[in-house]
N, CA and C of each residue as an Amber inpcrd file, in Angstrom:
protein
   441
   0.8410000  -1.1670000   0.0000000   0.0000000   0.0000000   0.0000000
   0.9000000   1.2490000   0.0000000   0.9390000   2.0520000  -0.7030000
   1.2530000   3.4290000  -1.0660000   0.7550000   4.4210000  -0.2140000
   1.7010000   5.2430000   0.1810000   1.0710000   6.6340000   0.9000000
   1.8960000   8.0300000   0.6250000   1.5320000   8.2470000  -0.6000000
   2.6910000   9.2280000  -1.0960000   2.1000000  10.5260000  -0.0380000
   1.3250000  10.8690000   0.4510000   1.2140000  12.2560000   1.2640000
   1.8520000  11.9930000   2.7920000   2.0990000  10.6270000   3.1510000
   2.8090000  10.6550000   4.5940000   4.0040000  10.7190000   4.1150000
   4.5770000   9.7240000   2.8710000   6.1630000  10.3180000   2.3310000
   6.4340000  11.2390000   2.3190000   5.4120000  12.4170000   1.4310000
   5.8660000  13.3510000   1.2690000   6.2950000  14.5580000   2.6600000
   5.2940000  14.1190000   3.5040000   5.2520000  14.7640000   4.7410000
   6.3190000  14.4270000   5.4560000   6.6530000  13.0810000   5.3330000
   8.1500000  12.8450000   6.3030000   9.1300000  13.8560000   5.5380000
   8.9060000  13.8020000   4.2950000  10.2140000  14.4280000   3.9830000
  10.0630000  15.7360000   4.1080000   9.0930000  16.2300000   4.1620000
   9.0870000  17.5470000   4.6150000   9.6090000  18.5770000   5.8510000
   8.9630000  17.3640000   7.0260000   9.8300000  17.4640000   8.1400000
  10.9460000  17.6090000   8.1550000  11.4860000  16.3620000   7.7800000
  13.1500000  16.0280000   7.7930000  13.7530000  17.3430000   6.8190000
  13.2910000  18.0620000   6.0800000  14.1070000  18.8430000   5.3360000
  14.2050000  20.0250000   6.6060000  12.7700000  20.1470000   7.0890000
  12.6580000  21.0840000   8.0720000  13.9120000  20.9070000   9.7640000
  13.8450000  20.1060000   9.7300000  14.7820000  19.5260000  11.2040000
  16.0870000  19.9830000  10.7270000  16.6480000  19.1540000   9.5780000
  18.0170000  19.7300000   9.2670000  18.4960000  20.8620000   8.9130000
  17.1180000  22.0700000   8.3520000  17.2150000  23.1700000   8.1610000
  17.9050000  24.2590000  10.0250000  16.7870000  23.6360000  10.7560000
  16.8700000  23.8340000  12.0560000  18.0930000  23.5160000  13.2140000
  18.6880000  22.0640000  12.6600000  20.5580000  21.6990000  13.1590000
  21.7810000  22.8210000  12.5890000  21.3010000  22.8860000  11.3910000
  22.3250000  23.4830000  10.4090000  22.6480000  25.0060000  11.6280000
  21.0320000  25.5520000  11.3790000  20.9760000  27.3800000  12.2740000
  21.5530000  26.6520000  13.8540000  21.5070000  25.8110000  14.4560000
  21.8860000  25.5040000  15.9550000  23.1530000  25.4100000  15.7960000
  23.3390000  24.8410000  14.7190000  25.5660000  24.4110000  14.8900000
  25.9750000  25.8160000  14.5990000  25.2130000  26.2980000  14.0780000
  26.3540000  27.8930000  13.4670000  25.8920000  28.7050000  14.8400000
  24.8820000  28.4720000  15.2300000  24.7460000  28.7250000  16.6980000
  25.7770000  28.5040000  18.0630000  26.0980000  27.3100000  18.1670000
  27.2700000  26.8090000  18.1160000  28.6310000  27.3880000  18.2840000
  28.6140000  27.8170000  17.1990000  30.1780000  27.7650000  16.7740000
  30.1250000  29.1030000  16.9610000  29.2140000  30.1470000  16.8440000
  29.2520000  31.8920000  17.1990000  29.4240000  31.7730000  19.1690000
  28.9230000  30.9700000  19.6560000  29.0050000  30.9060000  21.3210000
  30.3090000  30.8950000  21.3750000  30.9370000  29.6500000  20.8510000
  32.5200000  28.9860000  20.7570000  33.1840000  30.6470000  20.7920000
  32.7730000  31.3100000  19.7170000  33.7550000  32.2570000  19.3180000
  33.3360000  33.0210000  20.1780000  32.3300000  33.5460000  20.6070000
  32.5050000  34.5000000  21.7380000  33.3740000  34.1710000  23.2280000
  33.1350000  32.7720000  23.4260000  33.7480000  32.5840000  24.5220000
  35.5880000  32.3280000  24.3380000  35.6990000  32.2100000  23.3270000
  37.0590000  31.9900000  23.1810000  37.8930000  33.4300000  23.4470000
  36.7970000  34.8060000  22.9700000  37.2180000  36.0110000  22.7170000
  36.9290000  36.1910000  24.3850000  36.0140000  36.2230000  24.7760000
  36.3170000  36.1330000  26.7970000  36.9680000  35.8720000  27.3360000
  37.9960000  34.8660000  27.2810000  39.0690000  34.1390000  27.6570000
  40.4570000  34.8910000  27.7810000  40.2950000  35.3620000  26.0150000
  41.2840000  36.1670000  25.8350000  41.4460000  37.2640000  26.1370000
  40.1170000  38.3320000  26.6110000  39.8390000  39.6070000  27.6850000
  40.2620000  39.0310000  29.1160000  40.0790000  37.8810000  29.2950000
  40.2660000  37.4240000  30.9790000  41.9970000  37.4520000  31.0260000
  42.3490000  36.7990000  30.0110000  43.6040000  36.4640000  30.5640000
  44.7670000  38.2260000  30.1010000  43.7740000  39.0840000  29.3370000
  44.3990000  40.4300000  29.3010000  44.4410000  41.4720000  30.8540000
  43.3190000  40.7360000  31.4450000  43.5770000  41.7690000  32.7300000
  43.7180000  41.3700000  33.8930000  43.8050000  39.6160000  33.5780000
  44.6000000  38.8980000  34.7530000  45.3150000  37.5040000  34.3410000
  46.7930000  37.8330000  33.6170000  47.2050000  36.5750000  33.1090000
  47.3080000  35.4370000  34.0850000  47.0670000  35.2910000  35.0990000
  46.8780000  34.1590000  35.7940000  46.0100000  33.6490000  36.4830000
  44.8830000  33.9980000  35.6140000  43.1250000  33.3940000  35.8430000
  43.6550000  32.0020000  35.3560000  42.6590000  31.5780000  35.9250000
  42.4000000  29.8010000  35.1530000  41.3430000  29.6570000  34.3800000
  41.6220000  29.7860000  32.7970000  40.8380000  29.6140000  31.8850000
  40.4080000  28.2660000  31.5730000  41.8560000  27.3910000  31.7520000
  42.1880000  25.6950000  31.6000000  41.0130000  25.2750000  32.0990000
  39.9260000  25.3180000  33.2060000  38.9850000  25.1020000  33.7460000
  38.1500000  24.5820000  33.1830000  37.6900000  26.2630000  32.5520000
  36.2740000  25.8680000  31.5220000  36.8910000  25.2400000  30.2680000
  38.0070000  25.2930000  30.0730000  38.5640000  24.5990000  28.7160000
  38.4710000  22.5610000  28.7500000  38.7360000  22.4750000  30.2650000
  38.0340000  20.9440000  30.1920000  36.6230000  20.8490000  30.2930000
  36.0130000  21.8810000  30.9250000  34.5370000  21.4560000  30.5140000
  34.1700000  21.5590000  29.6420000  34.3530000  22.6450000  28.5760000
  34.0170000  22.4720000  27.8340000  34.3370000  21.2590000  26.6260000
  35.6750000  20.3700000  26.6200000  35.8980000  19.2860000  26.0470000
  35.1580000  18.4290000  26.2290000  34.9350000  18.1230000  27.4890000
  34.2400000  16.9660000  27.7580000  32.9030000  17.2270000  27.4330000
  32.2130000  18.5120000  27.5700000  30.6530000  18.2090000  26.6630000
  30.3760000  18.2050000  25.4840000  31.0710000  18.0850000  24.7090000
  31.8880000  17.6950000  23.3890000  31.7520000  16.5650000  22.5320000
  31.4670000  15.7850000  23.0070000  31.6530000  14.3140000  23.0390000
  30.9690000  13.9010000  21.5690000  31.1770000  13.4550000  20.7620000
  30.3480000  12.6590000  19.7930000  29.3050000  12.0250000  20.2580000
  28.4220000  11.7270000  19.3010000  27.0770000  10.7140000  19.2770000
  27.6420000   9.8480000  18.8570000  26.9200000   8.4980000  19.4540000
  27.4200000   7.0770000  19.3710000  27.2500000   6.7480000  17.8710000
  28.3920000   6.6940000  17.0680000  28.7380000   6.1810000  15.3930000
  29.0540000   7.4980000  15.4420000  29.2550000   8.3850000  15.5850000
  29.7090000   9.6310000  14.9590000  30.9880000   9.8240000  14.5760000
  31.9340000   9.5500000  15.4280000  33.0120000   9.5170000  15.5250000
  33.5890000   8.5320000  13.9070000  33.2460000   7.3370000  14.2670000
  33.5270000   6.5690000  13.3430000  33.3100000   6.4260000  11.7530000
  32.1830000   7.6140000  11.6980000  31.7400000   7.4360000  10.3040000
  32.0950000   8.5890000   9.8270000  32.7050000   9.8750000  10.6800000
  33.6060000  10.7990000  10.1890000  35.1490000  10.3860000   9.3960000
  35.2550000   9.4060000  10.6350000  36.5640000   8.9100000  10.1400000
  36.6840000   8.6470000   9.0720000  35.5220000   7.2070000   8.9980000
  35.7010000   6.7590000   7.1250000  35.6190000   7.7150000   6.4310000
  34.5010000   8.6300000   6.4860000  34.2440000   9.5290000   5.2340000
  35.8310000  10.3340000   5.0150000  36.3960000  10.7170000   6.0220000
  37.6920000  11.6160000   5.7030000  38.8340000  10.2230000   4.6610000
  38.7710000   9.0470000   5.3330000  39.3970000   7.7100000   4.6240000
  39.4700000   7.9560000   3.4020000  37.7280000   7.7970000   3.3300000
  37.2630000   7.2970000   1.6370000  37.6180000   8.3950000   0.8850000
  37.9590000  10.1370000   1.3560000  38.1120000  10.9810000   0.6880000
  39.3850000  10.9210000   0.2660000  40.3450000  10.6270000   1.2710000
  42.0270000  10.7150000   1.3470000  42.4140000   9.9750000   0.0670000
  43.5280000  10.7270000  -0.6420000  43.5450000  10.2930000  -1.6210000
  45.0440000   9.6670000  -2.1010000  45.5860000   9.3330000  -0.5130000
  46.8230000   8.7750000   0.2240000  46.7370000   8.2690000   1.3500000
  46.9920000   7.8130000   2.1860000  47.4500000   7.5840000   3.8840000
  47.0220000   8.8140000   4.4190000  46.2470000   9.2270000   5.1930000
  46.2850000  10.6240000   6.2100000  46.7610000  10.1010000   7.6710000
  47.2570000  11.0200000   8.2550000  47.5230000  10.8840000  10.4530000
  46.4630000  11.1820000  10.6540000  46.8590000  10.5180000  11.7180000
  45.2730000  10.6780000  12.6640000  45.7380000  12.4160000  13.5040000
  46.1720000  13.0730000  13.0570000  46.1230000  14.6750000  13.7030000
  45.3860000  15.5830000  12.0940000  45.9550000  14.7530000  10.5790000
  44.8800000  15.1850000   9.9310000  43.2390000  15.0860000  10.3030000
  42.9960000  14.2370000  10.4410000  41.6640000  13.8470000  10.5140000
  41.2080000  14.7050000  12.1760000  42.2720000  14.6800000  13.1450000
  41.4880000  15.5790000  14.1250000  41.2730000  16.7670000  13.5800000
  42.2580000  17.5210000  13.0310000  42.1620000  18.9920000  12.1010000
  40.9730000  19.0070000  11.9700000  40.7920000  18.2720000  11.0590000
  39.3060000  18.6540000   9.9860000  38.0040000  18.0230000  10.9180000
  37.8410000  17.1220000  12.2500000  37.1970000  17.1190000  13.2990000
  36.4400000  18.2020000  13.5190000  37.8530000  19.2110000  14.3340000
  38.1600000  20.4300000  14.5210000  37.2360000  21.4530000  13.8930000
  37.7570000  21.6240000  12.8560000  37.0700000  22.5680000  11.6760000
  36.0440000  22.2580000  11.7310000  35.3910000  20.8610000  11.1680000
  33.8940000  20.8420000  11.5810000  33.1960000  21.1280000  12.1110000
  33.3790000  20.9990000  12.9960000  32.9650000  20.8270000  14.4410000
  32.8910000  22.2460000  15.0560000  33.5620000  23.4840000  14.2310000
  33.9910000  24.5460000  15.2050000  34.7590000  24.5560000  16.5370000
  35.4380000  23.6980000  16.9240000  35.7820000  23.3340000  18.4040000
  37.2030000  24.3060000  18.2700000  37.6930000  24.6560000  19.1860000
  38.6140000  25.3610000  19.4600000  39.8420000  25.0520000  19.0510000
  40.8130000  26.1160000  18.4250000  42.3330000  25.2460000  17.8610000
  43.3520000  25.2920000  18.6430000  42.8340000  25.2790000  19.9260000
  43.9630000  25.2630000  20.8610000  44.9350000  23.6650000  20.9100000
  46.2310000  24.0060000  21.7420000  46.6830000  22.1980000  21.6420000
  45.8380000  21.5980000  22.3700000  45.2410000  21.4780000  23.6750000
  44.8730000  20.8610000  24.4870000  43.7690000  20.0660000  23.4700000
  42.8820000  20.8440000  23.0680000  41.7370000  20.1370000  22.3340000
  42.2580000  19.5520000  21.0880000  43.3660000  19.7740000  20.6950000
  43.5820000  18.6700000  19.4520000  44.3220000  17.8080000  20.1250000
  45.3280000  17.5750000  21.2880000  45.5650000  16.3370000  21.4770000
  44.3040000  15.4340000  21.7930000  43.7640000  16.2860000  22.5740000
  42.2300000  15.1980000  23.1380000  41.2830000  14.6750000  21.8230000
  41.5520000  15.8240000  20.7930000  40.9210000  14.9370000  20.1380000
  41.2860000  14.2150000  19.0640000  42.8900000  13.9490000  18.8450000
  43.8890000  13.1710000  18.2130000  43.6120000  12.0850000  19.3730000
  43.6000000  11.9890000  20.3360000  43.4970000  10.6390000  21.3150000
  42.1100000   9.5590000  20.7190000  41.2290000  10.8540000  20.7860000
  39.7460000   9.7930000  20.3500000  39.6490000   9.3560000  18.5440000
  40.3210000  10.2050000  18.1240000  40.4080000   9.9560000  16.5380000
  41.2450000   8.3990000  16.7110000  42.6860000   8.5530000  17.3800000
  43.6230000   7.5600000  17.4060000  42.8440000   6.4160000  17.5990000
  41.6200000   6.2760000  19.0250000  41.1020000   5.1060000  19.8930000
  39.8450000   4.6730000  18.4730000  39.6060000   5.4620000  17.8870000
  38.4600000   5.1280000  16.8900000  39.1630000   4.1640000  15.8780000
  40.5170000   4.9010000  15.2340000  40.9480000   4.3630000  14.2790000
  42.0340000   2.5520000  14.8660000  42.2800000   2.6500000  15.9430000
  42.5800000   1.4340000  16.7520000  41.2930000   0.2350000  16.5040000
  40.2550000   0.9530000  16.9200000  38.7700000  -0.0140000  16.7750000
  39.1010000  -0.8160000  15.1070000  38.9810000   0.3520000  14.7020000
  38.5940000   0.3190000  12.9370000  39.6890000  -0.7720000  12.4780000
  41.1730000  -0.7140000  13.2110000  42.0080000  -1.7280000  12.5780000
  41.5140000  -3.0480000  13.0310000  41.3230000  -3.3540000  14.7330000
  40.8680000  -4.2750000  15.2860000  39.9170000  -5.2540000  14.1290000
  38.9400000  -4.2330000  13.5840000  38.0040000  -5.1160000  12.5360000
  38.0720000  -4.9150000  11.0500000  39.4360000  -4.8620000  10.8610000
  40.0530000  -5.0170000   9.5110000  39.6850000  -4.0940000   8.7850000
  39.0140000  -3.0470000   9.0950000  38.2140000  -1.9990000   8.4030000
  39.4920000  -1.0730000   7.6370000  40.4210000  -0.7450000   8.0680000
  41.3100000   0.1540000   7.8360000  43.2810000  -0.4900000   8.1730000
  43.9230000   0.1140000   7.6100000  45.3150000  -0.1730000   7.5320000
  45.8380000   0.9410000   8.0810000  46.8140000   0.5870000   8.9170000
  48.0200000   1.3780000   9.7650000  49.0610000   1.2620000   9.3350000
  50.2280000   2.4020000   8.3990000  51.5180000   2.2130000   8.0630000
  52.1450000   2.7770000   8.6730000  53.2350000   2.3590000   9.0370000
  54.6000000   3.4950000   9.4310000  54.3670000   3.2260000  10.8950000
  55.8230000   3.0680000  11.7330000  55.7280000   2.9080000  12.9670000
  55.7380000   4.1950000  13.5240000  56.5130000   4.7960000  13.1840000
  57.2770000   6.7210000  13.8620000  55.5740000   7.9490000  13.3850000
  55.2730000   7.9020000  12.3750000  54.3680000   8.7920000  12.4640000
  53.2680000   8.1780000  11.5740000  52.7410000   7.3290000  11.7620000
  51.3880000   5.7580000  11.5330000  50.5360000   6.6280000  10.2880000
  50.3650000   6.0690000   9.7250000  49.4230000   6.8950000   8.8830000
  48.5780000   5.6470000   8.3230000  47.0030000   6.4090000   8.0940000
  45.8660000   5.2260000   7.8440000  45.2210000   5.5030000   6.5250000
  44.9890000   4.6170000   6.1810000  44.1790000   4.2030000   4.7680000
  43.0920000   2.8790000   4.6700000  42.3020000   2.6070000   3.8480000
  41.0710000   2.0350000   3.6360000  41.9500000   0.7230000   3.1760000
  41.0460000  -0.5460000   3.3070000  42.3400000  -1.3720000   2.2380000
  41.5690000  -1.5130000   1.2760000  42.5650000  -1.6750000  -0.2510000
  42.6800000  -1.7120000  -1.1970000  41.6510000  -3.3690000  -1.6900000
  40.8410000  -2.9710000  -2.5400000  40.2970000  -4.4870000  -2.8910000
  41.5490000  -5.4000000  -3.3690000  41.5190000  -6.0890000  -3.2570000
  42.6980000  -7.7000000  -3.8620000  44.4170000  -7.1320000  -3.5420000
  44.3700000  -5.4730000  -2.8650000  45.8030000  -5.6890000  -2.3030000
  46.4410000  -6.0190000  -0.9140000  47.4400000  -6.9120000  -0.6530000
  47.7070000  -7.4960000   0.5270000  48.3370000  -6.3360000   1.5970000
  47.3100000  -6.2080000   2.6060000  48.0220000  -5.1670000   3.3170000
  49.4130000  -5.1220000   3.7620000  49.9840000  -4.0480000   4.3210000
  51.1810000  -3.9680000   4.5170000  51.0330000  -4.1300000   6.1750000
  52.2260000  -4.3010000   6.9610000  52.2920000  -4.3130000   8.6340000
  52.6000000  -2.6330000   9.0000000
């Protein structure tokens, strides 16, 4: 049985919802920037405030949605058009994401990129080269991975 007016209506919604994420993330990412610019007034008229504070809270509410993480990854994989590090792929996390380019937040989130792409080898999904600075890629149909 056919119901092209509830199809059409789901999709209507759904165009509507993502219209509505899109305005919240840029929402988002204008907070990010104001508070980043606070930080930098705080630490102008008292360089030895503790900003580091809100800089872990704010990491930790941060967090990906469960598959999120992982299906960023591939998509950056399937794009790479070589081996990328896992500090590329936090970069462009980063950027996405609007999250702050400080070090603290790219090691933390080179750690969870790293623990994702660990998973991903675990289930053969992806290849790890190079011992000194590891770099990952998709494997190749019918080619024998490398160690």
């Amino acid at each position: 049985m056919e119901r092209p007016n509830t199809i059409s209506g789901l999709q209507a919604k759904r165009r509507q919802l993502v219209k509505l994420r899109k305005g919240l993330e840029a929402d988002v990412r204008k907070v990010t920037c104001d508070l980043d610019h606070l930080d930098a007034c705080i630490r102008l008229f008292d360089p030895t405030a503790d900003t580091a504070a809100a800089i872990k809270r704010y990491a930790t509410k941060h967090r990906a949605k469960k598959g999120q993480m992982k299906r960023f990854v591939l998509d950056r994989l399937k794009e790479a058009t070589a081996p990328i590090t896992s500090l590329d792929i936090a970069e462009a996390w980063i950027a996405d994401r609007g999250l702050r380019t400080d070090h603290g937040t790219t090691v933390m989130i080179r750690k969870r990129v790293g623990a994702c792409l660990t998973t991903l080898q675990a289930q053969g999904c992806v290849y790890g080269y190079g011992e000194v600075n590891r770099q990952w890629a998709l494997p190749v149909q019918g080619a024998v991975p490398h160690s």
